[in-house]
N, C-alpha and C positions, 0 to 999 in steps of 0.2 A: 387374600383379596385386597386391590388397592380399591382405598376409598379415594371418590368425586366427589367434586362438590359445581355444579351448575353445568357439567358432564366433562371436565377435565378433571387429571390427575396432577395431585400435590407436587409432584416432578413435572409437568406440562408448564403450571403456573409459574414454577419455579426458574423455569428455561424461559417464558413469556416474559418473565419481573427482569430476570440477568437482560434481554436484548432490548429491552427499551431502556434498560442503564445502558449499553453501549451504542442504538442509536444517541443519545442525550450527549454521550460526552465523545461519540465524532462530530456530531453539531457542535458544540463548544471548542474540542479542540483544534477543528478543522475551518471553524470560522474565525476566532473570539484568541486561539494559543493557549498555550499550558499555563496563563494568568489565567484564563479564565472557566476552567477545568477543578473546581471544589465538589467537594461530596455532596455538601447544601444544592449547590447551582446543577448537577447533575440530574438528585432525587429532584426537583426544581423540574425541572427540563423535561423526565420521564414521569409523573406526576406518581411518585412512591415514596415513602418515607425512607429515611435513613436504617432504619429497620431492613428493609427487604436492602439495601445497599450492601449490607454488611452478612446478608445470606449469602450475597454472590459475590463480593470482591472481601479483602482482608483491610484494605488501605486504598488511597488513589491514587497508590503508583500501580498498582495491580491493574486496576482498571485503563489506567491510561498504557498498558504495557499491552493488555486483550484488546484493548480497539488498535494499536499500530500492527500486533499480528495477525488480528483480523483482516487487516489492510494489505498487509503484506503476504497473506496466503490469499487472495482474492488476485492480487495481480499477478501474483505468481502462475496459478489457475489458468486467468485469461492468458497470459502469455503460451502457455504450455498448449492450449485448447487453441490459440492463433496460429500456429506452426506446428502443426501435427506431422507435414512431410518435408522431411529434410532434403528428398530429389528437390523437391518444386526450386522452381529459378533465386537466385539471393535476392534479388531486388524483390520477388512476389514476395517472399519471406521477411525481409524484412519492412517489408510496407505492411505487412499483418500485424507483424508484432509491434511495430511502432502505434498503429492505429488501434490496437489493445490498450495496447499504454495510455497513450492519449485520452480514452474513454473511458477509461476508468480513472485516470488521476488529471486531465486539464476539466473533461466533460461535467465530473465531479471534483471540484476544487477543494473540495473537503478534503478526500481522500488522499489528494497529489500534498496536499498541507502536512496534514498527518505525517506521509510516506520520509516527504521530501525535507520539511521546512521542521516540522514537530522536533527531533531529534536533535535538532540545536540548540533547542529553546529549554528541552525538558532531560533533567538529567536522570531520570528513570529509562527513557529511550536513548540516551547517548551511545553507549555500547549495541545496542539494539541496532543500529543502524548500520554503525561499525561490521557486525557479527552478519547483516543481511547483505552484504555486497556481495562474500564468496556465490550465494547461493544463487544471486541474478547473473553473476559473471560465468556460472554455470550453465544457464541457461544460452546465455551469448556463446561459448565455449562450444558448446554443442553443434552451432549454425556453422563454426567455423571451417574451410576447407582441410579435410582430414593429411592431404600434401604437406602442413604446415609441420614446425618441428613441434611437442608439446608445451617446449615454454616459450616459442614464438604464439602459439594457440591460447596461450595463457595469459601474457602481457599484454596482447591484441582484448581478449575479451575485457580483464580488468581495467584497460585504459580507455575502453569502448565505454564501460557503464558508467564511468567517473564522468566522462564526458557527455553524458547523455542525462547523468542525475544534475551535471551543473547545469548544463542546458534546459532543464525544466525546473528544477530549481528560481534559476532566474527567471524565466517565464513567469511559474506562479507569483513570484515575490513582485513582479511588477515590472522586474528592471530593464528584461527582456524586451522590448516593445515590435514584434511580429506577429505577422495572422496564423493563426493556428494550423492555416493550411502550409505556410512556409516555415514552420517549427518542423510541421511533418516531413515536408521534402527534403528539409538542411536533416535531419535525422535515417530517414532510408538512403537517402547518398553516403551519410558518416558508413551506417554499418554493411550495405550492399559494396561497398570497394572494400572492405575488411575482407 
């Protein structure tokens, strides 16, 4: 029999203590960057002792490793859940999946920080980043007209995402200066003529 205590189980609280450690350090990481991402400033942040820290992470690159893949299976998700039919028109297709994008990482700047900007900054996500391209140029790969040869469908998606992660990249970082409504349209134009 698992024992409660206030009508949860010790594995409930346990899964409750780990998600307010990874809200606390996407708030930090996604506002504040990987200076400002400590164990202290986290338990800090999620209001828990370093004790239940070290229940659910080993170190702070573990934890900063669980909120980028966090992030990165969230968008992956939306994306997958934006384009469910590959008939629909490319332009419908890719204004879905652009406007996934966008809502989940400009809507939340958090999250586009983490995804996009974190991985520069933090050398626990460096490879991390590196290692996530195949798997979004995957996704792009898929959209692509199957007429194509496969490493013309290949080059296409990879040069897609490069140029789409620089493209909001710059946006978040500042340097970008357009309205979000014209990030969108310069982005389903890029991948709708792909």
């Amino acid at each position: 029999m698992t024992r409660t205590w206030a009508g949860t189980t010790l594995a409930d609280r346990r899964a409750a203590r780990r998600e307010r450690l990874l809200a606390a350090a996407l708030d930090l990481l996604g506002t504040g960057g990987s200076s400002a991402v400590s164990v202290r400033a986290v338990c800090r942040g999620a209001k828990l002792t370093e004790r239940y820290f070290y229940e659910s992470f080993a170190d702070r690159e573990e934890l900063v490793t669980a909120v980028y893949e966090q992030v990165a299976a969230e968008l992956r998700q939306a994306l997958v859940d934006a384009v469910p039919d590959r008939g629909a028109d490319a332009a419908v297709r890719a204004e879905a999946a652009v406007t996934a994008f966008v809502e989940l990482v400009v809507d939340d700047p958090r999250k586009g920080r983490v995804l996009l900007l974190a991985p520069l900054t933090e050398p626990a996500l460096s490879a991390r980043g590196v290692a996530l391209l195949p798997a979004f140029a995957a996704l792009v790969r898929e959209q692509l007209p199957p007429r194509l040869a496969a490493d013309e469908r290949e080059m296409t998606a990879l040069g897609l995402v490069g140029a789409l992660a620089n493209l909001f990249t710059a946006y978040l970082a500042g340097t970008l200066a357009v309205s979000r409504e014209r990030l969108i349209a310069h982005c389903v134009h890029l991948l709708a003529r792909a």
